[in-house]
C-alpha angles and dihedrals in degrees: 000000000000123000076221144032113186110193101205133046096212129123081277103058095027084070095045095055088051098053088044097049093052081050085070092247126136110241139179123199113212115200129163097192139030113337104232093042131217099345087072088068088068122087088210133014117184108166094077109107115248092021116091088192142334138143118265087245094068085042101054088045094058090049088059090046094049089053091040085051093058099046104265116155119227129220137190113208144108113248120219100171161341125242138173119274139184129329119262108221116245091008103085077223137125123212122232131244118210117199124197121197091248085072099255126138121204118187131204156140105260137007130232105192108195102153082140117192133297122222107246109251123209091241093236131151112266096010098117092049094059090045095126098014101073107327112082137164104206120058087184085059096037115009095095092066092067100054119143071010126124107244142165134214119212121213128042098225131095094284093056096042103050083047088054092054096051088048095049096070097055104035128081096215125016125191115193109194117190114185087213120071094258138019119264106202124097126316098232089055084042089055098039088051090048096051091043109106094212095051127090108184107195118180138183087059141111137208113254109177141322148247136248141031114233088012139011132271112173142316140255116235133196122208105224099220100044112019103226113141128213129183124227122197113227132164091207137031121188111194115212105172098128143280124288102203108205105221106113094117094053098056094114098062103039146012138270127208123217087286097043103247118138108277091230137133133218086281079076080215114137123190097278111080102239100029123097136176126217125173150034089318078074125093096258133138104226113045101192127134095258081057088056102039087055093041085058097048084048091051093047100039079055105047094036076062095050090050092056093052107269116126098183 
């Protein structure tokens, strides 16, 4: 049996794990993808303090290094909930079990959940493999690749547009394509992006297909009324289309908001005493890796003193 369980092997939990672990707890990190998360999807991040510039996959390795370093135990596995377990004695607590697809069972005192959001993909063929290689999600980690570059923006709302206006200062030639007749974001971006001389905005069309092999090259794009279609070569293409949080096995222990991130303060506390929530599954307005990283030493400050025998 672990102190602490962390669901999740992003920025968020890893740092969880870290601060619990030099709290002197046992702690097990669960993670059914890649440990280190999203940002090991970007060639170069440069907004993480203490780091000039790296790409999120060295990042995410010396986050791993750092928890291995401190004892944490790492696990592969999908989770798809959390039950009660056994009593502890002299507590008047149960322990939690938490159950991955796979069929395992991991048992512990309290429960860090930090399964943070995926961006929301097109669903295309081919679109997964030219992540990285053309297709990004995050003009502040990669828009500086593309400068004096043709690019496009997918989506029409605040997100896409605040990532269209980033990218419009460093790019030779921007394309914005909204699938609705009009965009939806604010009117003051609207009208930036309108009165920018490198910037076509064309709405009413959808993303077919892309491209490109090994990278990216263009798009195809149909037009929704008409269905004609028209390619445009591009060398980046940042998707903006929302966010997709991935917190559906854990409704029973906490709430979700509309969107379905976890309805939870910077406390990280949720409604069931001994699950917290760190991350960018929370409720929260920047989503960045210094936000996650706060919002796991938050969440393990927090359940090292439940485990001690503090409710607060």
């Amino acid at each position: 049996m672990y102190d602490i369980i962390i669901i999740g092997g992003g920025p968020a939990g890893l740092t969880a794990a870290v601060y619990a672990r030099r709290a002197n707890k046992t702690v097990a990190v669960i993670e059914k993808e890649n440990f280190g998360g999203q940002i090991t999807f970007s060639p170069c991040v440069e907004n993480i303090p203490g780091f000039v510039s790296l790409s999120g996959s060295e990042f995410a390795e010396k986050l791993v290094d750092q928890a291995i370093s401190q004892g944490v135990d790492f696990e592969s596995g999908e989770v798809i909930g959390i039950r009660e377990g056994m009593p502890l004695e002299d507590t008047g607590r149960n322990t939690f079990l938490v159950e991955t697809v796979e069929g395992d069972v991991f048992e512990g005192k309290a429960v860090i959940i930090a399964t943070g959001a995926r961006h929301r993909m097109l669903g295309l063929p081919g679109e997964e493999e030219l992540v990285g290689c053309g297709i990004s999600f995050c003009a502040v980690c990669d828009g500086a690749f593309y400068k004096d570059q043709v690019v496009g923006v997918v989506g029409g709302g605040n997100s896409a547009l605040q990532e269209a206006v980033l990218l419009s200062d460093l790019v030779e030639k921007l394309y914005i394509f909204q699938d609705m007749p009009y965009l939806t974001g604010e009117k003051k971006l609207q009208e930036k992006l309108e009165a920018a001389p490198n910037v076509e905005i064309i709405t009413g069309v959808s993303v077919k297909g892309f491209k490109g092999e090994s990278e990216l090259t263009g798009v195809i794009i149909e037009n929704r009324e008409n269905g004609e279609t028209k390619e445009y070569d591009l060398s980046g293409l940042f998707v903006a289309v929302g966010l997709v949080p991935q917190n559906e096995p854990f409704t029973g222990q906490i709430d979700l908001n509309d969107w379905g991130y976890a309805d939870s303060d910077e406390s990280c506390l949720t409604r069931t005493p001994g699950v917290f929530v760190a991350g960018d599954c929370r409720s929260k307005r920047i989503r960045q890796v210094a936000t996650a990283a706060a919002d796991g030493a938050v969440a393990a400050i927090a359940a090292v003193n439940y485990t001690e025998g503090e409710h607060k």
